[in-house]
Every structure is written in C-alpha cells, then in structure tokens.
N, C-alpha and C positions, 0 to 999 in steps of 0.2 A: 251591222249598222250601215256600212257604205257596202253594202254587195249590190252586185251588178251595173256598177259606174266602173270608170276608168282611171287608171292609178293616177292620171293629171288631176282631175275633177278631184279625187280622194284627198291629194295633197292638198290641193285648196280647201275643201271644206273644212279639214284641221287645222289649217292654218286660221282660214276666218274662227272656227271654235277657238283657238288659241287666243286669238286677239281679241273676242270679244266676251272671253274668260278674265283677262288681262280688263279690258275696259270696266265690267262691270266689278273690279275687286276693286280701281281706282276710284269708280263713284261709291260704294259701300261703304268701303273702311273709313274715308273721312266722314258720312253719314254716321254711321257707329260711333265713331269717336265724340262726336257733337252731342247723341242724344245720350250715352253715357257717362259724359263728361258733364253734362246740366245736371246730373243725378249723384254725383261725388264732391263731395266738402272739396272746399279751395285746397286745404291744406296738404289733404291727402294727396290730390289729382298734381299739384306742383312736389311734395316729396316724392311720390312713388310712383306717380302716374294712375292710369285705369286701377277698377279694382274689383274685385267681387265680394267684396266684404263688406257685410251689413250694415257695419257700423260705421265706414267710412261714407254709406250714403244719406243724401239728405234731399229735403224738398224746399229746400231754404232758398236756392233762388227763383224758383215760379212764387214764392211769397212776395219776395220782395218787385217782381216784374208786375202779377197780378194786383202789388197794393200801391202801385206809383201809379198815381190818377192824371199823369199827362201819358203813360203807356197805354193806360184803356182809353182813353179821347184818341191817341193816334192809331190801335185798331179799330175803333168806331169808324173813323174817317176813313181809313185805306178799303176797310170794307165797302162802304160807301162808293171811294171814286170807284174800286174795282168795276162794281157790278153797275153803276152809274155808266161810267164810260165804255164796259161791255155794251151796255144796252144801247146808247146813242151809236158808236162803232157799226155794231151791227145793221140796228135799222140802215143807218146811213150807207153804210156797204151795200147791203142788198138792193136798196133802191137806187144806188147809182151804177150796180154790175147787172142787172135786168134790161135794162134798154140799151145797155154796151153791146148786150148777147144778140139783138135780135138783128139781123144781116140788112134788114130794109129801113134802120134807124139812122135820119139822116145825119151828117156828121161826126157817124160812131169812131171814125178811124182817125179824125182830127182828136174831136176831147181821148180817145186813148192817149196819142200820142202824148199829148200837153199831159196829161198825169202818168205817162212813161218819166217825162224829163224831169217833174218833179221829184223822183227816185233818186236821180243823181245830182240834181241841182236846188239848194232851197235859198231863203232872204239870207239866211245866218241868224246868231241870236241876235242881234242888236237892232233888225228889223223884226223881226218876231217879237220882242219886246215891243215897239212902239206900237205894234197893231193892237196887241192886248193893253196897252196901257190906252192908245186911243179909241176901244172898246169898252172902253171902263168896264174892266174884266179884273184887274190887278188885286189882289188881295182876296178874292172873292173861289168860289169852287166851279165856277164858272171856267177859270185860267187854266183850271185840271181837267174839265173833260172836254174841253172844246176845240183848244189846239189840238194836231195831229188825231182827232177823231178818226178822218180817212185814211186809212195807209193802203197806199196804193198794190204793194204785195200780194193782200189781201183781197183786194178790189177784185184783180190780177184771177186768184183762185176761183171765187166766187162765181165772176162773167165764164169762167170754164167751166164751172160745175152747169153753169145753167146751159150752154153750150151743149153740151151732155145728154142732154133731157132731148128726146125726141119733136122736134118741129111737129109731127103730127097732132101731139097732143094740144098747143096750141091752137094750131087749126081746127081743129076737133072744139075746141071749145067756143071759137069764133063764129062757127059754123051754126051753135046750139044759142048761141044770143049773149056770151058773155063777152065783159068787157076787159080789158088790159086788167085793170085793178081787180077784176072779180078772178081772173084767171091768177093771179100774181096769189092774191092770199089766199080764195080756197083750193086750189090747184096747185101752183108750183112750192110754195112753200112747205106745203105737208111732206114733199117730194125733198125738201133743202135739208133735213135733220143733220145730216153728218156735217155738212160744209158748215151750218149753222153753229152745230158745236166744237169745229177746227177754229172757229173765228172767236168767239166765246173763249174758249181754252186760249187761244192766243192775244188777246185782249186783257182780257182780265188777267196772265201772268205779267205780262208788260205793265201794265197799270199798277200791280201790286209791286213789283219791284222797281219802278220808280221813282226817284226823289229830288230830279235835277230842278223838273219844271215846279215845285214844289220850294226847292230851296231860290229860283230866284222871282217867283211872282207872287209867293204866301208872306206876311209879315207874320199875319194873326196866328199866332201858338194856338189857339181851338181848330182851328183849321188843317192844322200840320199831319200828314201823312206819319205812319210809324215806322218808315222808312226813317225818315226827318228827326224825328224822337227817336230810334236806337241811337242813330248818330250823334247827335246829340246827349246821350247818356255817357256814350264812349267816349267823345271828346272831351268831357268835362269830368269824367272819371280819369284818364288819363293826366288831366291838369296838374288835379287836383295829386295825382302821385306825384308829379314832376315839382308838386312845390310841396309835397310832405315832411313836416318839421322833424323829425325821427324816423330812427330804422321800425320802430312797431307799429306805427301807424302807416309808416307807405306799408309795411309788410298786409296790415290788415285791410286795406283800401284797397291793396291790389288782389286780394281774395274775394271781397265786394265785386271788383270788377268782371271778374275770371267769371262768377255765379250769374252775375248779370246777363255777359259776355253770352253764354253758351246756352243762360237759358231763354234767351231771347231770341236767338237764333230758330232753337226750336218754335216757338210760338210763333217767331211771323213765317214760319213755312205748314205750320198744320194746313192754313185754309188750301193750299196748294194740292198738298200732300190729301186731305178730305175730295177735295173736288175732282180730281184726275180717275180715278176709278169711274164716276158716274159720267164720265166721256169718253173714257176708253173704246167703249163699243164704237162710236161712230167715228173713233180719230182715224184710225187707219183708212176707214173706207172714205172721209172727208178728202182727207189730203190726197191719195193718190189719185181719185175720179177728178177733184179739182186741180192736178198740176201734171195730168197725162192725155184727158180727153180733151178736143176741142180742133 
C-alpha cells in the first residue's frame, strides 16, 4: 500500500489515516445514535439505552413531529427561506463578483476593499435592527432573506473563479458582437456550475440552520422558521417538566420529550442530508478553482 515512498512520507500518511479514522468515528457515532435513538421507545432508550430489539422500537415520535401543525408550517417556511435566500444570494454574488473580475473595471480595488472591511467590521445588532425596522421589513420574510444576502467570503470565491476563466474567451466574444450581459449568461455562466453549486450548498445550509435573525425580527408564528419551532417545542417541554405535579407524569413528559427531542433532529437534517450528494460532484472542484486560482 505505501511502497516506494519514504519511511517519513509513510509515517505521515498513517498518521493522517489514523486521525482521520479518529474524526470520522467522532462524526458517526453521534450520527448513529440520533437516528437510532428517534426509532426506540423513551423507556427503553433511558433504561437500557440503544437497542436491537423489535419491540423496543417504535415510530411514535415522527407521529407526533409530522402531526404538530406548527412543525409542518415551520418546515414549509425553512424550506422556503432556504431556497428563497439561495436564490437572491446567488444571483447577487455573481453579479457583483463579475465586474470585481474584470482588471479594467474602474474602481475594482476601492469597492473590494470596502466589502474586505466589512468582514471584520459591521453596525452591530441594534443598528441592523433599525435599518430593517426603518425598512419596514420587520415582521415580514422580507427580514430573512435580505439581510446578509452578500457575504463577502463568498463574493471573495466567486470573483476568483471567474478570474480563472480565460481573458481570451472574453475577448473572443467581444470580438463576434457580444455584449457584457450576452457574454455573462450565455458564456460564462454555463462555465460557473461548480462555483454555482459551492455557493448554493453554502447558502442554503446557513439559512437552514438559522434562527437568530428569525427570533429577533419574526413576531408572526406562520412565519417562524423550524429552527424557531424545534426550540420552542423544547423549551416549553422542558417547562412544562420543571413544574410537573408528580414523579409519573414528569417521568412520561420527559419520554414525550426525548421522542420529540431526537426525532426532530432527524427531520430537520434530511433536507441537508438529501441535497449534498446532488452537489457533490461540483463541490470539490467549486471550492478549490475558487480559493486557489486568481
């Protein structure tokens, strides 16, 4: 397996296999235990823990997750902002890292820099609030995809990937009668896939996990992320034990909980877990073209 490298080289290579044998048994086993643990009665899974026994399993808390009708309104909505503020994200990225790229764009190196510093410096929340509240944005879905649309990190990749792309073809299309905007979408964008879906992929997991801007600019409960609504299940399951009249009923509340608890988990990570395969192909080649060339 390591023939004809150097015993240095050799010891490192097993060493990274060692550690990144080590890392992926870290990310596993709490994976495992989550999605086995939504599939074992309360009782069982706090007497004896995991189990492989039939009868200790049950499907009783995706009932009760799928029949609470403010948890399907809050994956409605998370789906929503997701793909909602993917899709503004994106457009908005590409058309503002396109004219970043091109070397004869005048005052490319000034707007970098001002959205460099906005990296490390922002209003804070309490001017961030008044822009949205003097937006009349507040309460609305509006609040969720419009702040932090740009992120500059992003931008960042983007302006490299397109860096990347040969100047001649440009030229080349300049040359044949086309214009900026005929070049941008039938041209360079058919060319953008991977970076496309590094930005995607990273948008839409950020958005879905989520819930700050949510908990302080959303009143309206239809509106609520199911970030918002687990928390909210949990916090008021938890109460509701901490002022349970009897040992049988907090015992049974906190079974309720634990069911919720884990199988909720699962549910708000499928769409994550669905979606990453069908990006897989262009992740690798997105992110390093955009964070090496240029």
């Amino acid at each position: 397996m390591y023939k004809g490298i150097s015993k240095t080289d050799r010891i490192i290579l097993i060493l990274n296999n060692v550690l990144l044998v080590m890392l992926v048994i870290c990310v596993l086993v709490p994976l495992i235990y989550v999605v086995a643990a939504s599939f074992t009665k309360p009782n069982a899974l706090l007497n004896s823990g995991l189990t492989i026994n039939p009868a200790d399993w049950t499907l009783e808390g995706y009932k009760k997750v799928f029949s609470d009708p403010e948890m399907l309104i809050g994956f409605r909505n998370s789906v929503f902002y997701a793909v909602a503020f993917s899709f503004i994200s994106v457009i908005l990225t590409l058309f503002a890292a396109y004219p970043l790229s091109i070397e004869n764009f005048v005052g490319r190196k000034t707007l970098m820099t001002i959205f460099v510093i906005t990296m490390f410096f922002n209003g804070g929340l309490i001017p961030t609030y008044l822009v949205v509240k003097n937006l009349n944005m507040l309460d609305s879905v509006w609040a969720i995809l419009l702040p932090g649309a740009i992120n500059v990190w992003n931008l960042i990749l983007a302006r490299t990937y397109f860096q990347g792309i040969p100047k001649e073809l440009r030229e080349a299309s300049i040359v044949d009668g086309s214009s900026d905007t005929q070049y941008f979408f039938k041209i360079l964008l058919p060319l953008c896939k991977p970076i496309i879906a590094v930005l995607v992929l990273y948008q839409f997991v950020a958005q879905w996990n989520s819930y700050f801007d949510a908990m302080i600019y959303l009143k309206n409960t239809n509106l609520e992320p199911l970030q918002i609504v687990l928390r909210s299940i949990l916090v008021q399951n938890q109460t509701t034990l901490n002022i349970g009249s009897d040992a049988a009923s907090t015992a049974q509340l906190q079974q309720i909980a634990q069911m919720i608890k884990y199988s909720s988990i699962v549910v708000s990570s499928l769409p994550l877990i669905i979606m990453y395969p069908f990006f897989q192909k262009y992740f690798e080649e997105g992110i390093l073209v955009g964070s090496i060339k240029g």
